[in-house]
C-alpha positions in Angstrom: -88.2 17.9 5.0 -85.6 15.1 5.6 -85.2 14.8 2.2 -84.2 18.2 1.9 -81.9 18.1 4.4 -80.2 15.3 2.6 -80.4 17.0 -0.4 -79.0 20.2 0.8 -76.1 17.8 2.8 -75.0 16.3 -0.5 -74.7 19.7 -2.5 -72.7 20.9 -0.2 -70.0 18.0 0.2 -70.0 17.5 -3.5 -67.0 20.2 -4.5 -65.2 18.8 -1.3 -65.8 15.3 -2.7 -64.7 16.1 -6.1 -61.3 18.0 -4.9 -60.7 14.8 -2.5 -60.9 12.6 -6.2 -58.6 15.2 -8.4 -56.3 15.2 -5.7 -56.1 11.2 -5.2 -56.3 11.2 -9.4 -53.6 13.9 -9.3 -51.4 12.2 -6.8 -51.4 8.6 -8.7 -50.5 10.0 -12.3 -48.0 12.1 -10.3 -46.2 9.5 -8.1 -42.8 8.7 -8.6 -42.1 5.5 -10.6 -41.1 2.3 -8.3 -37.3 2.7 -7.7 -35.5 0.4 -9.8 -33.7 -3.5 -7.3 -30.7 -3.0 -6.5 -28.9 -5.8 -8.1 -28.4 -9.1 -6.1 -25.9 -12.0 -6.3 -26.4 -15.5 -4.8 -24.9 -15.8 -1.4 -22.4 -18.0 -3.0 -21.4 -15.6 -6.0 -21.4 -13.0 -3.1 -18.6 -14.9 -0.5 -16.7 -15.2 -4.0 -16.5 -11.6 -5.1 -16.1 -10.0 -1.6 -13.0 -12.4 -1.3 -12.0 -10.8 -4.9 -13.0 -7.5 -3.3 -10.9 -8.1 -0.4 -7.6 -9.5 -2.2 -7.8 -6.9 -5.2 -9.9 -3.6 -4.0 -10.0 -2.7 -0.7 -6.2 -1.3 -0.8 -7.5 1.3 -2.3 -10.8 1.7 -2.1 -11.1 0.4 1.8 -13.3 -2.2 3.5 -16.2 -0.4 3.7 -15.5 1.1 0.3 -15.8 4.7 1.4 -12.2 4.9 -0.4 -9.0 6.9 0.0 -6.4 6.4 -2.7 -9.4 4.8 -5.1 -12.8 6.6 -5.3 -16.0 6.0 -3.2 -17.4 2.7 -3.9 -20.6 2.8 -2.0 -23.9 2.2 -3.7 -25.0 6.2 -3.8 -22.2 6.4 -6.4 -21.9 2.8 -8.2 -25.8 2.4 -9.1 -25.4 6.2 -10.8 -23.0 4.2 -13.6 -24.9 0.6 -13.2 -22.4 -2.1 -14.6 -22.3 -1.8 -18.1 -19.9 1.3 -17.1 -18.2 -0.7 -13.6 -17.5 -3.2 -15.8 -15.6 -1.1 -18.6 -14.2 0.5 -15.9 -12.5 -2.5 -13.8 -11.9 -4.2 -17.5 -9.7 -1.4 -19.0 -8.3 0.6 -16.1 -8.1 4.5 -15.6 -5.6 7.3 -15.7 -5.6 7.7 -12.1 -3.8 4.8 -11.3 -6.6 1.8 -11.4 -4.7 -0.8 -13.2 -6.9 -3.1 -15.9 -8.5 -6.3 -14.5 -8.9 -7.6 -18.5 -5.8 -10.3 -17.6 -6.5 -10.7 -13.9 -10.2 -11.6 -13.2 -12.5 -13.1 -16.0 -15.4 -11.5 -17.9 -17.5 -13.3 -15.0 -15.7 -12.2 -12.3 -15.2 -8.6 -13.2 -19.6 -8.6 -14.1 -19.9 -9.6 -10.6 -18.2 -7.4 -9.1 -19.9 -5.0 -11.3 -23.2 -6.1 -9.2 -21.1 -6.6 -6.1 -20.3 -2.9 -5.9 -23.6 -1.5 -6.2 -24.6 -3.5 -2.9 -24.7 -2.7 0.4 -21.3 -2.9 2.0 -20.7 -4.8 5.3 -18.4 -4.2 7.8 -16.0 -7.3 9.2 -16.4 -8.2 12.6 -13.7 -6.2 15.6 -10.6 -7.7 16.4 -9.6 -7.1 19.7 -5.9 -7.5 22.0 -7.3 -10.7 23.3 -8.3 -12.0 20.0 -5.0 -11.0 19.2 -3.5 -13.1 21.8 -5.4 -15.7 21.0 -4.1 -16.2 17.4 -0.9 -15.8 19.0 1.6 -19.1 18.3 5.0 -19.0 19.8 6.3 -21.9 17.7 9.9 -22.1 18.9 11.0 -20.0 22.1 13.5 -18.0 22.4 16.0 -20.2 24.7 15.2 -23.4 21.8 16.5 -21.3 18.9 20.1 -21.5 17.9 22.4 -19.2 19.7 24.6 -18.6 16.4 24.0 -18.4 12.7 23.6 -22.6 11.7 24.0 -21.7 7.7 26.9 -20.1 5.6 24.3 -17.7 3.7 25.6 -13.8 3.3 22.8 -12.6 5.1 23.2 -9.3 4.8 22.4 -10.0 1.5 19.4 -12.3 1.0 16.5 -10.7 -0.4 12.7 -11.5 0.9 10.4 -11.2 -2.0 7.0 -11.3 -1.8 5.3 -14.4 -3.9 1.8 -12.2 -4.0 -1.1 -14.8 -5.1 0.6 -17.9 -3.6 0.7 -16.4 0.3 4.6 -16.8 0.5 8.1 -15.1 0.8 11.2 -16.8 -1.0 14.3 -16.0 0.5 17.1 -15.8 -2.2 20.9 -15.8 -1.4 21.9 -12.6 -3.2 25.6 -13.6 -3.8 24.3 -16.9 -5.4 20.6 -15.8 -6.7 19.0 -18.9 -6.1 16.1 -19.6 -3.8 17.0 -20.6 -0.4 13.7 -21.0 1.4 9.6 -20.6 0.6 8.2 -20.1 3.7 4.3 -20.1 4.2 2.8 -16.8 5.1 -0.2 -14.7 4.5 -2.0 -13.4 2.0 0.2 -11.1 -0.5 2.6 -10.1 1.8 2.5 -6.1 1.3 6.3 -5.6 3.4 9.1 -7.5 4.7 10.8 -5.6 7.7 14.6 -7.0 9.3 14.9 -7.0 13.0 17.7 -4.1 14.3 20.3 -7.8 14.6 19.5 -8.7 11.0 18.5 -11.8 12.3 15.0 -11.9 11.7 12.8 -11.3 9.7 9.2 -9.6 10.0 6.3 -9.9 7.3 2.7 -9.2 7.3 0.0 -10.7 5.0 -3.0 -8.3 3.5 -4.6 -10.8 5.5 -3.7 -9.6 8.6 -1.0 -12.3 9.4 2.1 -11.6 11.2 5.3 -14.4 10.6 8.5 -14.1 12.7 11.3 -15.9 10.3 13.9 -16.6 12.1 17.4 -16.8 9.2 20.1 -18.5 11.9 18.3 -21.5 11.7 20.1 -24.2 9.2 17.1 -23.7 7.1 14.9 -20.3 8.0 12.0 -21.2 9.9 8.9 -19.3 11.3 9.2 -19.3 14.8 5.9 -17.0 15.8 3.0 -16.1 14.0 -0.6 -14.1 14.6 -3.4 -12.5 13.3 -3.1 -8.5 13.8 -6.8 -8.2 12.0 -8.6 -9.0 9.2 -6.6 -6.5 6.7 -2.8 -5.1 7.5 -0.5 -3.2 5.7 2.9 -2.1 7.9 5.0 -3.5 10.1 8.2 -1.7 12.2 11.0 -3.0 14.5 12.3 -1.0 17.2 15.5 0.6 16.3 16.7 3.1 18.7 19.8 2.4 21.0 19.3 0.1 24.0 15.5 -1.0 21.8 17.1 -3.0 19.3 14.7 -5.9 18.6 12.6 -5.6 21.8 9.4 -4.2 19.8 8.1 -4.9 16.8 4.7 -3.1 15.8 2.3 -4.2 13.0 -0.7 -1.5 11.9 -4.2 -3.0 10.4 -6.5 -1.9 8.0 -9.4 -3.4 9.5 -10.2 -3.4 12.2 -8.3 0.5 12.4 -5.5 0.1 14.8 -2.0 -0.7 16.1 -0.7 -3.0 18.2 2.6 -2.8 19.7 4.4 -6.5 20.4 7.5 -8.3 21.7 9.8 -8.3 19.3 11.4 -12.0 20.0 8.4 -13.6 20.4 5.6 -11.4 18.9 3.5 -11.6 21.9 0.4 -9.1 21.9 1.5 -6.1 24.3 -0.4 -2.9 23.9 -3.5 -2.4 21.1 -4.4 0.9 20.2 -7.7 2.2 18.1 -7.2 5.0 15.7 -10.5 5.7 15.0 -11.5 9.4 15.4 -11.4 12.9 13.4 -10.2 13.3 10.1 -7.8 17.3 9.6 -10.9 18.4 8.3 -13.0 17.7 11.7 -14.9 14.8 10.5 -15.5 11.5 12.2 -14.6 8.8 9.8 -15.1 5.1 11.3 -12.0 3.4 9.6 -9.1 5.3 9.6 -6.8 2.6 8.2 -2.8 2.6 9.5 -0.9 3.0 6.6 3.0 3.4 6.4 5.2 3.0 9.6 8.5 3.6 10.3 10.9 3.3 13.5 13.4 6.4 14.3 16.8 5.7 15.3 17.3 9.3 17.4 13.9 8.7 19.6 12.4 5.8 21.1 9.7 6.1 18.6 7.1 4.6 15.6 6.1 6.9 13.4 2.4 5.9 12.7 0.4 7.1 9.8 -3.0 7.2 9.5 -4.7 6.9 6.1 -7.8 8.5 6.4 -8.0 10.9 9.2 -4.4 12.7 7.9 -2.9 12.3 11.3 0.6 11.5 11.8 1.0 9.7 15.3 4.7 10.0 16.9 4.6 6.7 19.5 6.7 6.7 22.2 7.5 3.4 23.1 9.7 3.3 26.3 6.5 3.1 28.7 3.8 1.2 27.1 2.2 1.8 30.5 1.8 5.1 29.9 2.1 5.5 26.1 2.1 8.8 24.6 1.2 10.2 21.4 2.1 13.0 19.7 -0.3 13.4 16.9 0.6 15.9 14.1 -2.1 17.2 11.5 -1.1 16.5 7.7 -3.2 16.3 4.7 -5.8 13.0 3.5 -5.0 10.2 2.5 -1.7 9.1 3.5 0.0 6.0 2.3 4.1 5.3 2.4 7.1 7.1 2.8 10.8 7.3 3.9 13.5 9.2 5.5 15.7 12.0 4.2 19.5 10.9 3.8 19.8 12.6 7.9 16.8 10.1 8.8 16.1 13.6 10.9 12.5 13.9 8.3 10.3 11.6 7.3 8.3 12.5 4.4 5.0 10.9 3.2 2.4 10.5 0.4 -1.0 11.9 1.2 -1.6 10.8 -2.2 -5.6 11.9 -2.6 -4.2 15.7 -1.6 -1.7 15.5 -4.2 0.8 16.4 -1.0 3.9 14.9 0.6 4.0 16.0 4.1 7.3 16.7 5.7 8.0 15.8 9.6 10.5 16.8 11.7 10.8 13.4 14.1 14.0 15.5 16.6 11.3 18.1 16.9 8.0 16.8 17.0 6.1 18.7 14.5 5.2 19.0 10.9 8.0 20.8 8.9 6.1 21.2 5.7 3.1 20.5 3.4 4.4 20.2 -0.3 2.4 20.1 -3.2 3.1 17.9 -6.0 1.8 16.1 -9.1 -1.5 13.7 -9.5 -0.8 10.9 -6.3 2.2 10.9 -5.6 3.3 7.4 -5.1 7.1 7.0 -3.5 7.1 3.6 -1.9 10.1 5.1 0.5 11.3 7.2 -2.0 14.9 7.9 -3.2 17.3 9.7 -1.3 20.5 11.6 -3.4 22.6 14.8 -3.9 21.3 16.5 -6.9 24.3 18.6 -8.6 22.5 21.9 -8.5 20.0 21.8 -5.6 21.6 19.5 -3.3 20.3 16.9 -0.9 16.9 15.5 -2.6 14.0 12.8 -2.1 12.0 12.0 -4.8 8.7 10.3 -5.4 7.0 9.3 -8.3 3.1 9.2 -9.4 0.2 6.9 -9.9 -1.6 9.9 -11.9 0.9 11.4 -13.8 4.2 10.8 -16.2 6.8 12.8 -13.7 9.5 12.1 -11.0 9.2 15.0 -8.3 12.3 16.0 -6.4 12.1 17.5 -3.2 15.1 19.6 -1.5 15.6 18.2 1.8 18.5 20.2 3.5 17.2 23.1 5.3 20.6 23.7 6.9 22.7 24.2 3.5 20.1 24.8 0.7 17.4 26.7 2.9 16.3 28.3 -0.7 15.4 24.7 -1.8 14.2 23.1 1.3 10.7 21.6 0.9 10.0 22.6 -2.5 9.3 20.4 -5.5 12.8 21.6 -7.0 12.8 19.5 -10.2 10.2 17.2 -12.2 12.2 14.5 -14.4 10.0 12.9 -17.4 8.6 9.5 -16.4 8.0 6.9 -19.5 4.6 6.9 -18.1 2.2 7.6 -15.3 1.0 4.8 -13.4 4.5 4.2 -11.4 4.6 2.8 -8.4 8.5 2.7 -7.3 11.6 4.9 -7.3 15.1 3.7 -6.0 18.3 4.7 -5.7 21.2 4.0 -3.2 24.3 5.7 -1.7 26.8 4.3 -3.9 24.7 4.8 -6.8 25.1 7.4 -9.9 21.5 6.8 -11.0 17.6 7.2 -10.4 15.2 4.4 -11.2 11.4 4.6 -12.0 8.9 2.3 -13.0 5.3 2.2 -14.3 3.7 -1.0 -13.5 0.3 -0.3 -13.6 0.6 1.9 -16.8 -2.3 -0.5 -18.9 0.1 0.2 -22.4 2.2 -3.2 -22.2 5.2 -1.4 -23.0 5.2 0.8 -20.5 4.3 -1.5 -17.9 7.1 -3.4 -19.0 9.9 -0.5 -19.1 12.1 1.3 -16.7 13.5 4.8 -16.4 16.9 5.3 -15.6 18.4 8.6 -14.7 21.7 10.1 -14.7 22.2 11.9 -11.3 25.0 13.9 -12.8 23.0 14.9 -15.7 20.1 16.2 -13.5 21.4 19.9 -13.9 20.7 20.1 -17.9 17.4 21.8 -18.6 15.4 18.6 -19.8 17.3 15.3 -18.3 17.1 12.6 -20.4 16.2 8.9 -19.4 17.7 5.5 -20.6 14.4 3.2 -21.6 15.2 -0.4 -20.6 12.5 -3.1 -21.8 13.3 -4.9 -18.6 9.8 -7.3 -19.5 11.7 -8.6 -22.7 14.7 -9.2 -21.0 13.2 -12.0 -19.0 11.9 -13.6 -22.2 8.6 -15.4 -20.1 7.7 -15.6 -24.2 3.5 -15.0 -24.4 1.3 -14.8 -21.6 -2.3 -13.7 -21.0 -1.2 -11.0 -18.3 0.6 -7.8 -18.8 3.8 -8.2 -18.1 4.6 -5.5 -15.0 7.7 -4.7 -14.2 8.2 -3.7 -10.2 9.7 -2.4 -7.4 13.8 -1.6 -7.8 15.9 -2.7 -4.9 19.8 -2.9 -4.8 21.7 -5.5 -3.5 23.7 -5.3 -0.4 26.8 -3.3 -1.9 24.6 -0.9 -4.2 26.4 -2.5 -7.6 23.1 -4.7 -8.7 19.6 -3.4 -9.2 16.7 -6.3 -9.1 13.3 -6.2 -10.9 10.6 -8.3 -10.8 8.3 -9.0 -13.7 5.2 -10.0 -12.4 2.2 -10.9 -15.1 -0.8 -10.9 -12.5 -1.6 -14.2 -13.1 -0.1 -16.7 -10.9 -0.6 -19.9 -13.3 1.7 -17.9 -15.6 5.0 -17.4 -15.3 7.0 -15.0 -13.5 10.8 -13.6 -13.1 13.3 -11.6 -11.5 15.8 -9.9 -13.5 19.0 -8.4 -12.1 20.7 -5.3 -13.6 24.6 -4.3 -13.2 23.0 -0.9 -11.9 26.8 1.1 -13.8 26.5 -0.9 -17.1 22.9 -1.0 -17.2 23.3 -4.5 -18.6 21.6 -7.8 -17.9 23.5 -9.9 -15.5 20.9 -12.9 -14.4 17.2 -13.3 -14.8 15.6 -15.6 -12.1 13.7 -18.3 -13.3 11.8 -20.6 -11.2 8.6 -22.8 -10.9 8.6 -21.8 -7.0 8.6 -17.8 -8.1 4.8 -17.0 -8.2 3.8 -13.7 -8.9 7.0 -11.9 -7.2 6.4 -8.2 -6.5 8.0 -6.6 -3.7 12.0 -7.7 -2.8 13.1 -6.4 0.4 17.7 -6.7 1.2 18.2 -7.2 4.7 21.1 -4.8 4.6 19.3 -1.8 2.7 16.0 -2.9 5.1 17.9 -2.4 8.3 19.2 0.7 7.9 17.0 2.2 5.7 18.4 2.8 2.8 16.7 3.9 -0.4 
């Protein structure tokens, strides 16, 4: 009977038994194969790169890679191309602006990265007002500084240039062009900003520090420094009437912020997050602060925010009780300028292919104007165009053309805020345009262009000749007039900016590789012809040159 039972017991559980095996059968053949490591580098070959990352990258792409300007850099996209393709990529460059890292980072270096990328990211640590504070060095103080200029230097007309891989600004007389000073600053110094007086002058580090240079001194000497953050971009002087020197305000990458300081002594006043919503609704955790410039009919910074699209107005006559007025643009913005009124300040959102237009006496966004592949103006250019007027133009990172913008609302409403006229770059990849007051002519580069020759080349436009139907450019192989003879680099030729009285136009050639050498050629901005080319052991990797004059009062 038991038997039976047991029999009977067994017959029935069989099928259930046998479906229990086909399914575990089943589920084993059809499991998904092991996902594949996520490449690894040694802790050491990781401090490496991420400093790499840091110093060359995260411009672009941002800290915690989620990008902006450059694409998204977290693993969900990088493992997709794995780094065979990253590393063609970073070793040849890419029409949207990426310059080539063949002649700036070795085959090593660049596979690394490769592997680097397709890691986690990690955010930096917070840096807060009292961390701020206590970087804060107030080497000499005010009442110990001279009370009138010690030197014989034209200062109106030094020039601060940026020395990008040795962490330093040279100062060169512009009347004599010779080095004056080196100081010791930060890593590539991305601005150099001129206090209201002329006296001073302001520069920030991609590292995040801040050096007060004081130029009355016999010699110019650094007379307080600090650390806004771990990455910084922009820095701004008070320039309204009766604020003249009093603030100065810097605006970090990382951590996102501003802070708002004494503008003598650079004292830590007022910190400010600008995390929050991007124009589309979205929280994003590192809204970075981008461009800033001070207006001279308000008591106000104008503060823009990369990633978020917002355009912050700061009031700064009550830092007690600060207020913001924040005005929706477009993603992602970078720099910008004034019109020739310094009534609108227009800016790159470079990833929306937009320059947005701000009305500063109002308050309130004037315009949205949609132009070429990222648009790219440093400040821009401001000049009268014969047929259209009053007109800022910008150039692009993504494509061969100059954009011209009307910018006179009053006496060419038909033209106001439209893209009015695109010249013929000699390439894309351009970073700069210049022009000045007592100027006839437009300038454009293309630094990043990876065709040597290009890189190495400058537009120059007629402003007269603007009105014919295709404007021609002169071509001037500013590279070959420094005659730096071979190097390993490309040589780049950047950033235009006149000289005090608007007759010279100076260009640096810059190869990328700071154990090569570098130059700074001056142009006779009528002639077009080579007046001096800058040669010295002390210039490493100059890119950006900044006159006092043309700094002060804004003038582009």
């Amino acid at each position: 009977m038991q038997k039976n039972v047991r029999n009977t017991l067994m017959l029935a559980l069989l099928p259930l038994a046998m479906n229990v095996a086909f399914a575990a059968t089943k589920a084993v053949k059809e499991a998904p194969a092991a996902a594949p490591a996520v490449p690894t580098l040694s802790a050491e070959d990781k401090a490496a790169t991420g400093k790499i990352y840091f110093e060359r990258c995260a411009g672009c792409h941002g800290m915690l890679r989620k990008g902006a300007t450059g694409k998204n850099l977290e693993p969900v996209n990088t493992a997709k191309l794995g780094s065979s393709r990253l590393e063609k990529i970073m070793t040849y460059g890419t029409e949207g602006g990426m310059v080539n890292f063949d002649d700036i980072l070795s085959k090593q270096e660049i596979a690394n990265m490769a592997i680097y990328l397709q890691m986690p990211a990690e955010a930096p640590p917070e840096w807060s007002l009292a961390d701020i504070k206590g970087s804060w060095k107030l080497l000499i103080p005010v009442d110990q500084r001279p009370t009138k200029q010690m030197n014989n230097v034209n200062l109106k007309n030094v020039f601060s240039v940026t020395l990008r891989d040795s962490g330093e600004v040279a100062l060169i007389d512009g009347d004599k062009k010779e080095i004056w000073a080196v100081i010791k600053t930060g890593y590539a110094v991305h601005i150099s900003r001129m206090s209201t007086s002329g006296r001073y002058v302001h520069v920030i580090g991609r590292d995040g520090r801040y050096d007060l240079i004081d130029m009355w001194s016999e010699k110019p000497s650094t007379v307080a420094t600090l650390k806004a953050g771990f990455e910084a971009r922009s820095i701004e002087t008070s320039k309204f009437k009766g604020y003249e020197d009093k603030y100065a305000v810097v605006g970090s990458y990382w951590p996102p912020q501003y802070t708002i300081l004494d503008g003598l002594t650079l004292e830590p006043l007022k910190n400010v997050s600008t995390r929050g919503n991007t124009v589309d609704g979205v929280y994003h955790p590192e809204p970075r602060v981008a461009s800033i410039v001070a207006s001279e009919i308000k008591p106000e910074f104008v503060v823009n925010v990369k990633e978020t699209g917002m355009i912050k107005l700061v009031d700064y006559s009550d830092l007690n009780n600060l207020k913001e007025t924040t005005i929706n643009s477009a993603k992602f913005l970078h720099d910008g300028g004034w019109d020739s009124t310094k009534r609108y300040f227009l800016v790159a959102a470079n990833a929306s292919n937009k320059i947005a237009v701000v009305d500063t006496k109002e308050g309130k966004l004037a315009a949205l104007v949609d132009t070429a592949k990222i648009p790219h103006p440093g400040r821009g250019a401001n000049f009268k165009h014969p047929k259209f007027g009053p007109v800022w133009a910008t150039s692009h990172l993504g494509a061969d053309v100059i954009s011209l913008i009307g910018t006179d609302p009053v006496g060419h409403p038909q033209y106001a805020w439209k893209v009015v006229q695109e010249l013929k770059n000699h390439g894309a990849n351009s970073l700069f345009v210049k022009s000045h007051p007592k100027s006839s002519n437009l300038w454009a580069d293309a630094p990043l262009n990876p065709d040597k020759k290009l890189a190495g080349t400058v537009s120059v436009y007629k402003i007269a000749d603007m009105d014919q139907p295709e404007p021609k450019a002169t071509l001037i192989d500013v590279a070959a007039m420094a005659a730096l003879g071979e190097t390993k680099g490309i040589q780049r030729v950047v950033h235009a900016e006149y000289n005090a009285d608007g007759d010279e136009v100076w260009y640096s050639v810059w190869t990328g590789n700071k154990t090569e050498p570098s130059a700074i050629v001056v142009l006779d901005d009528k002639t077009l012809q080579l007046k001096k080319v800058i040669k010295d052991k002390r210039l490493v990797t100059p890119t950006g040159k900044f006159n006092v004059y043309n700094t002060m009062h804004d003038i582009y």
